[in-house]
Legacy VTK file of the C-alpha trace (Angstrom):
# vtk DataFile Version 3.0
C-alpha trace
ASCII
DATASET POLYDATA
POINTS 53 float
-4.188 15.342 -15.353
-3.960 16.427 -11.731
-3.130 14.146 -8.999
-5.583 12.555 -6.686
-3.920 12.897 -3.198
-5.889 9.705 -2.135
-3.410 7.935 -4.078
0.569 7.796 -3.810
2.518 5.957 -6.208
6.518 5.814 -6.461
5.909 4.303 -10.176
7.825 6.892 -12.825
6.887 4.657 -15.327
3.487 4.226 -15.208
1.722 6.459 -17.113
-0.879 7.802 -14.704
2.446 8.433 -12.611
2.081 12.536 -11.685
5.865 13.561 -12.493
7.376 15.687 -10.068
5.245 14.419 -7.341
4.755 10.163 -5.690
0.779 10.686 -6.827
-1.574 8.802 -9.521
-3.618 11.004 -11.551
-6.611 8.216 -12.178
-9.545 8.623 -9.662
-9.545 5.141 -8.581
-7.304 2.313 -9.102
-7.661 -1.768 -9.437
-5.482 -3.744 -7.237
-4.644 -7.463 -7.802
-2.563 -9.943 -7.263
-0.407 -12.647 -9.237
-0.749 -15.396 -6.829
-3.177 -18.145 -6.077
-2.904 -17.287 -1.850
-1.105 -13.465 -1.451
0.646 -13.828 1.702
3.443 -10.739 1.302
2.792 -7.008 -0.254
5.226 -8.755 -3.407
2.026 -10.463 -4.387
0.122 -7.565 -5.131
-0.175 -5.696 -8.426
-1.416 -2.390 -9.916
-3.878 -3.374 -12.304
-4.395 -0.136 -13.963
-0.314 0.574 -14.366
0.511 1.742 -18.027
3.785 1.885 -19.290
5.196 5.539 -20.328
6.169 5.678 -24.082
LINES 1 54
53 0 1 2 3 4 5 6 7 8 9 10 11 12 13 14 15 16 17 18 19 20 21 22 23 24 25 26 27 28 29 30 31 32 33 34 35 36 37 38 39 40 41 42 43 44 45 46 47 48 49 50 51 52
């Protein structure tokens, strides 16, 4: 998979991580959050993050 320059991602670990390069390779991604009121960027979360085997 190629990366999509639309989205950087420091993530090694993820699987949709692009290796050599701070890119995702998915074509969109799903942002959430853990928290009932998100009031810092800690709240947030990559929903689509998938841990490299």
């Amino acid at each position: 998979m190629g990366k999509n320059p639309s989205i950087q991602c420091k993530i090694k670990e993820c699987k949709h991580h692009c290796g050599s390069e701070d890119y995702c390779s998915l074509n969109c991604i799903l942002v959430g959050t853990h928290e009932a009121h998100p009031t810092v960027v800690e709240c947030t979360d990559c929903e689509s993050f998938e841990y490299r085997s």
